[in-house]
N, C-alpha and C positions, 0 to 999 in steps of 0.2 A: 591782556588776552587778545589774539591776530584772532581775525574774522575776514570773512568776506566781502570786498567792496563789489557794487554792481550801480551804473548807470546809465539810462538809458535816456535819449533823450527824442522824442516824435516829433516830426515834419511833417510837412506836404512835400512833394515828390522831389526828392533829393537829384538836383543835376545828374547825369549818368557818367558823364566822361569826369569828373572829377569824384565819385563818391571815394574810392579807393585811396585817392590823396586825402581826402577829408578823414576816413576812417585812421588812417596813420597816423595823421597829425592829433587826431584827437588822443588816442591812446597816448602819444609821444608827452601829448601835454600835460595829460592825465598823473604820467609817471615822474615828469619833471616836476611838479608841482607837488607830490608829496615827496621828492627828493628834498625839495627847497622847505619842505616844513619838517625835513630830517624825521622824516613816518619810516619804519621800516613795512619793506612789504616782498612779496614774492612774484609771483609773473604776473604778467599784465596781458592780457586778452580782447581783441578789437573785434566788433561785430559793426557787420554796415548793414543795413537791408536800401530799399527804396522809401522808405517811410521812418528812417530809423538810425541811430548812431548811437555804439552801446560800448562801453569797456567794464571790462571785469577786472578786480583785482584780488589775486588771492593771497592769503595769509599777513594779511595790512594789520598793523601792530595798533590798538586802539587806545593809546592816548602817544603822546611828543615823550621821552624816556628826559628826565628832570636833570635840569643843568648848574653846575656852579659858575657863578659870576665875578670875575674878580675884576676888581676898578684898584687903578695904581693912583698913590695919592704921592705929597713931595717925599724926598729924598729925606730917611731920617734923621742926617746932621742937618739939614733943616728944620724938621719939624720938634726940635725941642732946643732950648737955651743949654748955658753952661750946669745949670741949676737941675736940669731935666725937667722945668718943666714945658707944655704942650705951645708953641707959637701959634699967631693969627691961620698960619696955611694949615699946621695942624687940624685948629678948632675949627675952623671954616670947611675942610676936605668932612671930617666926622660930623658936622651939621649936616652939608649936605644930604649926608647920605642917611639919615637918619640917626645916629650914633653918637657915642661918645667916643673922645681919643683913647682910652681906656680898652674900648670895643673894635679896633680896629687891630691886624693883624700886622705882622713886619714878613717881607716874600725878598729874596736874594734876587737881583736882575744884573744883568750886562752892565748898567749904572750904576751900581751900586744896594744899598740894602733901601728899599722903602715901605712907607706904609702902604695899608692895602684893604680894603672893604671889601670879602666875599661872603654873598648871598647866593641861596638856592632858588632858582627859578623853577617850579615846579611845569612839566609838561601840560599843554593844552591837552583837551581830548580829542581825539581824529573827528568824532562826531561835531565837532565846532567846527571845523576848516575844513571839511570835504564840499560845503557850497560853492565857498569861494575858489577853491582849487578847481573846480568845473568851470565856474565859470569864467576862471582866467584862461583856463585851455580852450574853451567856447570862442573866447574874445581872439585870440593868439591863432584860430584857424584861416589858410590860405583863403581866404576868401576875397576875390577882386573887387566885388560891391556887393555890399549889403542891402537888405531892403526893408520895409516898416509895409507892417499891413492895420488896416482898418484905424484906432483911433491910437494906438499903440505906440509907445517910442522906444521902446525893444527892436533890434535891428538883428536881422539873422540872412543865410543865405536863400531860407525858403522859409514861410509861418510856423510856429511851433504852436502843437498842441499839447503833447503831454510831456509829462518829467516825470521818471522814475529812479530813484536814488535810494537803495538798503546797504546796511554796514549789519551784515549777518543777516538777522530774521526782520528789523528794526528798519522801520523807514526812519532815515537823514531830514533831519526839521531843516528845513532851507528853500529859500526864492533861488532858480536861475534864470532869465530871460523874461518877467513878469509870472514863470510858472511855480504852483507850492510843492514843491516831490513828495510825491505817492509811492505807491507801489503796485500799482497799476498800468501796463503794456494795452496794448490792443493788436487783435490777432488781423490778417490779411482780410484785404478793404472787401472781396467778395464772398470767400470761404466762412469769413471767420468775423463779420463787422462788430467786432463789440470788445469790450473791457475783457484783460484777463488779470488777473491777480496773482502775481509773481511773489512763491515763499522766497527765496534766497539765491543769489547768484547761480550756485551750483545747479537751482532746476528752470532758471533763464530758458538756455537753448531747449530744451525738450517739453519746456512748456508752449514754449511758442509754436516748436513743429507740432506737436497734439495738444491742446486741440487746434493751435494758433495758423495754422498752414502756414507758418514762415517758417525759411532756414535762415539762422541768424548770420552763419558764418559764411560770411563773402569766398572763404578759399574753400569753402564744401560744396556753397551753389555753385559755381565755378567750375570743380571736377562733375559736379552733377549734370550739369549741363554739357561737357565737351563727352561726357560718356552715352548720352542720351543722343549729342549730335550723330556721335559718329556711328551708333546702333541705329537710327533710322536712315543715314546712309548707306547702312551695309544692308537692311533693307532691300532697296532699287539696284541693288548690285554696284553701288557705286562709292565714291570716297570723297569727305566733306572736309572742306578747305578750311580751317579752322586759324582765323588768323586773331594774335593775341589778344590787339587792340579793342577787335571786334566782341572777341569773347567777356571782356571784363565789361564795356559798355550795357550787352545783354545779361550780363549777370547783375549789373547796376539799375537793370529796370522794374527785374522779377523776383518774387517774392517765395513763389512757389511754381519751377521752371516745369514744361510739359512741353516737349520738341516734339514737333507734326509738320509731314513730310509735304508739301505741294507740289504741282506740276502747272508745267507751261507749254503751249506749243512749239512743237520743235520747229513751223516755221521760222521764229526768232532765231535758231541757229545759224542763220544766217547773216545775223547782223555779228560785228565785231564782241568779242567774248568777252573784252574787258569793258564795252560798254552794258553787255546785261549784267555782269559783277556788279557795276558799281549803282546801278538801279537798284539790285538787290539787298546790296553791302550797304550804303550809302543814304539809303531813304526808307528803306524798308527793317533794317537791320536783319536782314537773311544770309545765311551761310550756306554756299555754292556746293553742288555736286559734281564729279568729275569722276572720268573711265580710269582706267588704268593707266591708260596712255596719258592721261593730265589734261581729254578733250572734255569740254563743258557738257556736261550732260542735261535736259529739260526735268530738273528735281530743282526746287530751293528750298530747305529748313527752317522754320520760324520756331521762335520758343516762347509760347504762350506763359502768360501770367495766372492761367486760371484751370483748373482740372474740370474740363470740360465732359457733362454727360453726352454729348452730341460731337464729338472732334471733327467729324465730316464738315458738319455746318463752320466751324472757325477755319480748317482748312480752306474751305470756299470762299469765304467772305476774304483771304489773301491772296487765293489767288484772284481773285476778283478788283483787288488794288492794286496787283501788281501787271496786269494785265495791260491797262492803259500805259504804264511808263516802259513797256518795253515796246509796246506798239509807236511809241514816241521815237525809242529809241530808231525802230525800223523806220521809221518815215524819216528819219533825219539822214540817216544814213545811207538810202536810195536816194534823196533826194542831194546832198553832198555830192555825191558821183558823178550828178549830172554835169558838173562845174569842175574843171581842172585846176589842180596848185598851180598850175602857172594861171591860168584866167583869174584867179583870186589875188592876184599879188597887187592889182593896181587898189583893190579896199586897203592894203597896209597903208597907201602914203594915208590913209584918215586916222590912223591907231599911230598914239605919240608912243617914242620909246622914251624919251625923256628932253625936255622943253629944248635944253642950248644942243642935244644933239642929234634933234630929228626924229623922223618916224621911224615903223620896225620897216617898210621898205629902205628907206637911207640904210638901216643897219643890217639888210641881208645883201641888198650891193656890195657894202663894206666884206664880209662876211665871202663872198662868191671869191672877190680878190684874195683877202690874205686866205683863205683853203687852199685855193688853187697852189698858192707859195707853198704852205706849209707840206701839202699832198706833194709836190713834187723834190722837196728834200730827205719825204721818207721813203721817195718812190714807188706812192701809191696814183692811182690816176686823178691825175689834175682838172679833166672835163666833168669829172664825174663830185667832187669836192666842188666847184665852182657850179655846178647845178645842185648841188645838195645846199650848198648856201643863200641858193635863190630864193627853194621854195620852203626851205625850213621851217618858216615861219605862216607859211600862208593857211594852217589849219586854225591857226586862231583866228580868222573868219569864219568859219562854219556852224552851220547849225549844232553838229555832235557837239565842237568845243564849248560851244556858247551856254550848251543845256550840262554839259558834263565835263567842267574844269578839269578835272584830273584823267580826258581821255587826248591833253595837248600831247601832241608828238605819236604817241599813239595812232589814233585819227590819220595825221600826217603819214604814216607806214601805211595804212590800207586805202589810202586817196592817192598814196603816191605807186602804189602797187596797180589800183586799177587804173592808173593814168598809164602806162606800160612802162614807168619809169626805170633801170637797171635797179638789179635788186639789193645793190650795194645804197643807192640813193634812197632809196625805200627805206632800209634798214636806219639808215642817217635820222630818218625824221623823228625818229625817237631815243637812238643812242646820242642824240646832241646833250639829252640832259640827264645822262651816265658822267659820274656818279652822285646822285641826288641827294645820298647823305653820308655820312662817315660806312664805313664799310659793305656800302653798296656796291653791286659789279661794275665794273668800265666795259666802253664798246667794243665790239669784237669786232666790228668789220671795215676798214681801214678809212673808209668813208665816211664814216659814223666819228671814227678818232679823230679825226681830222675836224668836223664838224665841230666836234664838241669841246675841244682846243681854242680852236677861232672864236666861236662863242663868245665862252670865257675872257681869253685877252682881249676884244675888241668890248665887251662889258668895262673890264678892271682898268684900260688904259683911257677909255671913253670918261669914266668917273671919276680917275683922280685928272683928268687932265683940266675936268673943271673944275678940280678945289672940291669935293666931297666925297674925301676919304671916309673911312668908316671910325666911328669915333665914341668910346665906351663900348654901351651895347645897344648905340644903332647904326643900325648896317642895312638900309632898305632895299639895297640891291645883291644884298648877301655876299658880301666881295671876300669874305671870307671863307667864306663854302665855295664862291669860285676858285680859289686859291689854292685850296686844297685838292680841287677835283683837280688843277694843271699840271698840281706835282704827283699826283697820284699816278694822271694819263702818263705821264713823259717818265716818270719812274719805273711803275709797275710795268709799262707795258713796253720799257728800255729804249726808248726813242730821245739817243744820244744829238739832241738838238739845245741848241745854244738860246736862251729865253731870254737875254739881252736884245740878240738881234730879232725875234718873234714877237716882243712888245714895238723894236723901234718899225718894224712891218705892219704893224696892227694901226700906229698912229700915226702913220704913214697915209694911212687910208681915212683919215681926217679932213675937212679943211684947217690950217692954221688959223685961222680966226676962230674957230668953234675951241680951242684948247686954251685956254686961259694959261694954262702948264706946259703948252707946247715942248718947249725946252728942259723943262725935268721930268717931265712925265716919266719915263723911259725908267730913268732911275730910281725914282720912287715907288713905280709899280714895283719893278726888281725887287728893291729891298724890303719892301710888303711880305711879297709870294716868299721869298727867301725865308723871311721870318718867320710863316708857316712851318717851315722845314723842323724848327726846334720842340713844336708840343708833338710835332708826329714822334719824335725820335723818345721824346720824353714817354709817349702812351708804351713803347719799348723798351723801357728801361734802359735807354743810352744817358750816361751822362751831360749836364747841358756846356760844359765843358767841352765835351768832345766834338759837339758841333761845334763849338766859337773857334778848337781849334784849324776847323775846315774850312770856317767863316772868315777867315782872316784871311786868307787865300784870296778872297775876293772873285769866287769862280761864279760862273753862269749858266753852269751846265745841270742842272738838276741830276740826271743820272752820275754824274763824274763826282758831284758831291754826295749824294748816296753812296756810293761806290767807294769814297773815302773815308766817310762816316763810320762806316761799318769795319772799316780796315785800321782804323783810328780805334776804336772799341775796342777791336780787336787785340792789338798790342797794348790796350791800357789794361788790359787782364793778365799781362806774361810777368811775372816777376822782376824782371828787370824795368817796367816800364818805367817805378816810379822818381829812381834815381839818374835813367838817361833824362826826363821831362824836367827835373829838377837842374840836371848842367845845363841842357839847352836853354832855359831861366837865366840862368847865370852866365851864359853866353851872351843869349841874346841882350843882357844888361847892360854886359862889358860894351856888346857892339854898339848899342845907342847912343852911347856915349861920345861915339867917336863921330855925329852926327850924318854918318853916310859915307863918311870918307875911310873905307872899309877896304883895305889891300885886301886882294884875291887872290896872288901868285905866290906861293912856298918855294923858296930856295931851299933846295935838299941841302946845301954846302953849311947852309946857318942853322941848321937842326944840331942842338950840342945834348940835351938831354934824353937819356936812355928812354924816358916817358915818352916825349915828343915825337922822336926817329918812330918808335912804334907806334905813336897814334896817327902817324902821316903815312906810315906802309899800311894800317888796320884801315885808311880812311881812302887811300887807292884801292886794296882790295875789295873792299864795300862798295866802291862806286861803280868797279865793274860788272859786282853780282847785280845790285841793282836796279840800272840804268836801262837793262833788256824789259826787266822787269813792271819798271814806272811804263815802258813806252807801249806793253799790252797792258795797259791799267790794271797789275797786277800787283796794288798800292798794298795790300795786306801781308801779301810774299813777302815783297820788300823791307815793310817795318821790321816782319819777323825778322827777318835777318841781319838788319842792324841792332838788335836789341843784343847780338853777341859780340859790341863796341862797350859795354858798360865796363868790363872790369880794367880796358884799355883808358878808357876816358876816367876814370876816378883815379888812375894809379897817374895821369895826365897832372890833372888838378891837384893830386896829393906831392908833385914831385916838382912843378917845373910854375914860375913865378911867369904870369903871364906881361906883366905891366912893369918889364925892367925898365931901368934906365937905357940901356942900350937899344936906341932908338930901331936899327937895322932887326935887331934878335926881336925886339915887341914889335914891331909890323909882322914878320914873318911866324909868327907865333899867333897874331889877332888875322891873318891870312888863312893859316892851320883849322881854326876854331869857325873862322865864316865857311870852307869848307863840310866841315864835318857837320853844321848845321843847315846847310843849304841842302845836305843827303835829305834831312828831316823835310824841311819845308817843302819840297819836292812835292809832299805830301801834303802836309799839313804842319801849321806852329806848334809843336806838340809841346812849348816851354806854358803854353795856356792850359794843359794839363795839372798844373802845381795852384792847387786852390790861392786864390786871395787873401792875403792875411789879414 
């Protein structure tokens, strides 16, 4: 008979930024583990609180469904004489196993007919193996260290108090973690401090909420909370920033959420808006109010743990702590002002960027140079990119950055704005580290691109030139995430620049004694960044095929191979792609062969087969639609319309021997063939299209 499983297991205050992975994994473990003891069961249901981690499962089958055993013993022209009667393997196979040769059975296999001993292994009952199924999923949680309290050798991510385990109405006999399951919860640590007695899975969550003031279900508090947010923002006439991160943390704190509105003086509107965010966001866990217009309004959100008869009084007492760190924030930020990006730049030479290559002043020098280069290839202003590279870095001196990491570059816009800096270089101070993660925005203002280009490759050629590449999964200067910010810049934002020659610029602006890799460097970043180019196309669903075909080319143009990539896809979707990709296979075999010594010139006088004459008039004709085409990198056009070469080229191959004896007709035949596939490569090796066998 299926019954209801339920487990609950009580802590001290569950980390907050991991409760949600923890609740996952328990449930996950929950369900693989009566998988693995082959339980049938029905859904499986994860509660997290702050003090709490609970899965339910319904309609769990309550005993293991009984199994036949069958054990193969020798082969029965073994197991008996001429005589019939039983051999030593015989008697020995039926000792074993309790039995007589008499008792055993004969079962037909792939070797022939043998003996056979089956037994019924009668199912355990679920109420035996549901301890240990806990607490192997206990064991199996992400937890990066564990800890031991008081005299204990039970290890957990925070002290356990209680355990509750019922299979129906019936508490579970069983130890997990030093504790004996009961069936008894306890309700919220103010509302509610004491024992509740939980009849059965089913009245779990509604016991807890009444009398227990807990909501058990993390995705209820959760909507509870963003609805409560955003009703005491409409409130103030205003709209609350509800960001995801933020949202799951405060829901990983409370047990019983009550959103209450505070205010602050609007002097602080004067200071930088992402610096009172992150005072708010960041320390306080408070969710931001804003106008219509998206300007910060003087309201912040909190979401209390406790249903307060007094809410004024908790009101007060936050805004009363948050008071101080925005007054911080204001004295940092008058006082910052007083000091220019440029008067700050001589504290960089004390801030190392890394031992063999100097400080972040050596590396915004570096940085002034190659902008300047790069700004004036995309003909943007060069004075303007060689002073964004100066001061770029000089807000990481400041008070603001020193108190509030995440206001780098930031800071630098409103230091470099009130310095009267243009407002393109302004913008730079924090478009340098656009884009910060997979689908984040790039710079917009050409100064800023430019900045944050240099960056990057004066990072990526800086670190492999000394020999520490990024290796496994470490990468501590994130050269991977640079990588993909350079192709993204130079891609998305179509800035047809050659990244060969923008690395050998970068290490340019080196000493040769600081590069260990002087000489490869170059190449090796390339084919790095390059390499990037495959999981982007991949998150698109390009085949990885289709890049190698573009890869082989050996280009360096980020945009030109994009641009290829796409036009290669392209014709690998037309019907005919997959039989041209297959000759050009067979082409390019024939030609390897001939190690390079590959005639180019067709004598029209030596063309004798009907196939041929017309694959050399179809491969003139081709070159001319083409050729307009390749030279506005109009590489997609192009393929299209070689793809109406197939039915010439296989009636080619079906008619006309290419590797005669007559030396004169096979040259000018392997001439024909290097033709017709030099249309392709133009583009791309498209014979890399025809999988690996």
């Amino acid at each position: 008979m299926a019954q209801d499983f339920l487990v609950e297991l009580g802590t001290e205050e569950l980390p907050p930024k991991a409760l949600h992975k923890l609740m996952s994994a328990f449930a996950d473990g929950i369900a693989q583990g009566l998988k693995g003891a082959e339980l049938e069961f029905g859904e499986v249901k994860a509660y997290a609180a702050p003090r709490r981690l609970a899965v339910a499962v319904s309609a769990l089958a309550d005993k293991q469904q009984d199994k036949q055993i069958e054990k193969l013993g020798p082969a029965v022209q073994a197991a008996f004489d001429k005589e019939g009667k039983p051999s030593k393997a015989a008697e020995g196979f039926a000792r074993s196993n309790g039995v007589t040769v008499e008792q055993l059975s004969r079962v037909d296999t792939d070797k022939g007919e043998r003996l056979a001993f089956v037994s019924e292994q009668k199912g355990a009952a679920t109420k035996t193996l549901l301890a240990g199924i806990v607490e192997k999923a206990l064991a199996q949680l992400p937890i990066p260290k564990r800890m031991r309290w008081g005299a204990r050798r039970e290890e957990f991510v925070r002290p356990v108090h209680w355990l509750l385990m019922l299979f129906g109405n019936q508490v579970v006999d069983g130890e997990v973690l030093g504790l004996q399951a009961g069936n008894t919860s306890r309700g919220h640590r103010f509302h509610c401090n004491r024992e509740l007695e939980i009849h059965s899975a089913h009245d779990y969550v509604q016991q807890l909420r009444e009398p227990g003031y807990v909501i058990a279900d993390f995705a209820e508090r959760r909507e509870t909370i963003r609805e409560q947010v955003m009703a005491e923002a409409n409130n103030v006439n205003g709209e609350a920033v509800i960001d995801d991160d933020l949202l799951d943390e405060v829901t990983a704190l409370v047990e019983w959420p009550v959103a209450l509105t505070g205010r602050f003086e609007e002097r602080f509107l004067a200071v930088p808006a992402e610096a009172l965010i992150s005072s708010m966001k960041e320390h306080q866990k408070y969710f931001h109010v804003v106008d219509p217009d998206g300007q910060l309004l003087p309201f912040f959100i909190t979401v209390s743990n406790i249903e307060s008869q007094d809410p004024a009084q908790v009101i007060h007492g936050n805004e009363r702590v948050i008071r101080p760190r925005l007054a911080d924030a204001a004295f940092f930020f008058e006082t910052d002002k007083k000091t220019s990006l440029e008067a700050r730049r001589e504290k960089l030479k004390q801030v190392i960027f890394q031992q063999h290559l100097g400080t972040v002043y050596d590396k915004t020098e570096r940085l002034a140079v190659l902008a300047a280069k790069i700004a004036d290839r995309i003909d943007a202003n060069p004075d303007w990119a060689a002073r964004a590279g100066r001061l770029c870095k000089s807000d990481l001196v400041t008070e603001m950055v020193f108190e509030f990491a995440d206001m780098q570059g930031i800071a630098g816009y409103y230091y470099a704005e009130n310095d009267g800096e243009p407002l393109d270089v302004a913008k730079a101070m924090y478009e340098q580290y656009m884009p910060k993660f997979a689908g984040d925005e790039l710079p917009r203002s050409e100064t800023g691109t430019v900045i944050a280009l240099a960056d990057r490759l004066d990072t990526l050629v800086g670190i492999f030139g000394i020999g520490q590449p990024p290796s496994g999964s470490r990468d501590p200067f994130a050269l991977r995430r640079a990588s993909l910010g350079v192709i993204r810049i130079l891609v998305e934002k179509k800035l047809d620049l050659d990244l060969r020659e923008l690395l050998e610029l970068a290490r340019n602006n080196f000493p040769r004694t600081a590069l260990g890799e002087y000489n490869n460097v170059v190449e090796q970043t390339l084919q790095y960044i390059l390499e990037r180019f495959r999981a982007r196309y991949e998150d698109q669903g390009i085949a990885t095929e289709v890049f190698l075909s573009v890869a082989a080319r050996k280009l360096s143009r980020p945009l030109d191979i994009d641009n290829r990539v796409h036009a290669v896809h392209a014709f690998s979707q037309l019907p005919e792609a997959e039989a041209l990709a297959a000759a050009n296979k067979r082409v390019s075999n024939i030609l390897a062969k001939l190690e390079g010594n590959v005639p180019h010139t067709v004598d029209e006088s030596l063309l004798q087969e009907d196939a041929e004459k017309a694959l050399y008039a179809a491969v003139q004709v081709a070159r001319t639609e083409v050729e307009p085409l390749y030279q506005d990198a109009m590489f997609a056009e192009g393929l299209a319309g070689l793809a109406g070469l197939r039915d010439t080229v296989d009636s080619f191959f079906d008619h006309v021997m290419v590797m005669t004896d007559d030396e004169k007709l096979r040259d000018n035949r392997l001439a024909l063939l290097a033709q017709l596939r030099a249309l392709f490569l133009e583009v791309a090796d498209i014979s890399l299209l025809v999988p690996a066998k």
